[in-house]
N, C-alpha and C positions, 0 to 999 in steps of 0.2 A: 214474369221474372225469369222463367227462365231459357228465355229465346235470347235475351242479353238485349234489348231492343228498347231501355230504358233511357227517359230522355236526358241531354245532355245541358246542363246548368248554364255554365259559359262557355263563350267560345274557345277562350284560349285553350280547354283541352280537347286535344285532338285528338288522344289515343280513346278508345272505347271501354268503359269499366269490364275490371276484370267481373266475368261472367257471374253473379254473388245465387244463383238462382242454383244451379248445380250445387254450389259450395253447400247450402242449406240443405239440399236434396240429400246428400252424400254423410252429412253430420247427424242427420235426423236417421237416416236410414239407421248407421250405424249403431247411434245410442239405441236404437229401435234392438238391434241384434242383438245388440251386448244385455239389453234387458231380457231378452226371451231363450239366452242360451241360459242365463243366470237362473230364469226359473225353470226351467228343462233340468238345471244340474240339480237345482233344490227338489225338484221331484224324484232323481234319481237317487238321491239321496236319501230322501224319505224311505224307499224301496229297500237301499241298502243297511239305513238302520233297523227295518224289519226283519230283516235275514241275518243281521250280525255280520256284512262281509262289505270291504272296504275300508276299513281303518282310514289309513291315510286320505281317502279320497272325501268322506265325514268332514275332516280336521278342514278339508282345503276350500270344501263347500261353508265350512260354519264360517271361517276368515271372510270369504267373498259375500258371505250373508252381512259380516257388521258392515260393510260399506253402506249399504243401504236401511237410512233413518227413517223411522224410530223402531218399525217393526221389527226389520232386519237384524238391526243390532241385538236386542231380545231376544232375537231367534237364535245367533250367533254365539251369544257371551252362555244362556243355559245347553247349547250343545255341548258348549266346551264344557261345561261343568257337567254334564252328565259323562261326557265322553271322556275324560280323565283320571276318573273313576278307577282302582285297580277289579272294580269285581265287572265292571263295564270290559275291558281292556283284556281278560280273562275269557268275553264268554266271543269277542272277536278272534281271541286266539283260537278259538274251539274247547281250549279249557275248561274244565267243570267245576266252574264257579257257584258258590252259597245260592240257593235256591232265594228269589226275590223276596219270599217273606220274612230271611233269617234274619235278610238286609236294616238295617237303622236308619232314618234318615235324622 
């Protein structure tokens, strides 16, 4: 496929198919990328919710997490709900937020 050297049906066309062997090469690669920066970012993530720094970047990783069903979504929709949090949003600021056991759930 992709030498482009596929055989040709009838005669009347002349022109040679566009080459579909790259075009697959090229789609595949990509989706490929987009999945491993995506978990590259969800690990950095993880890192950064251990340290408490990154705010925004949390918020942008939990978004690009619901794209991806069913886990992702679950992983996304409880970030947000942890990270919205004012005693969460507090200990990002460096603030000295209620010790975890004060906390209620």
């Amino acid at each position: 496929m992709l030498s482009g050297t596929l055989p040709i049906s009838s005669p009347r066309s002349a022109l040679p198919p566009v080459n579909p062997g790259w075009m697959f090469m090229i789609a595949g690669s990509v989706v490929v990328s987009v999945g491993w920066a995506a978990a590259i970012c969800l690990f950095i993530t993880g890192r950064k919710l251990k340290q408490r720094r990154g705010y925004l970047f949390c918020l942008i990783t939990a978004g690009i997490a619901c794209l991806f069903q069913p886990f992702g979504m679950v992983l996304g929709v409880f970030t947000f709900i942890v990270l919205l949090r004012p005693s969460v949003k507090a200990q990002f600021q460096g603030a000295r937020a209620k010790p975890l056991s004060a906390i209620r759930i």
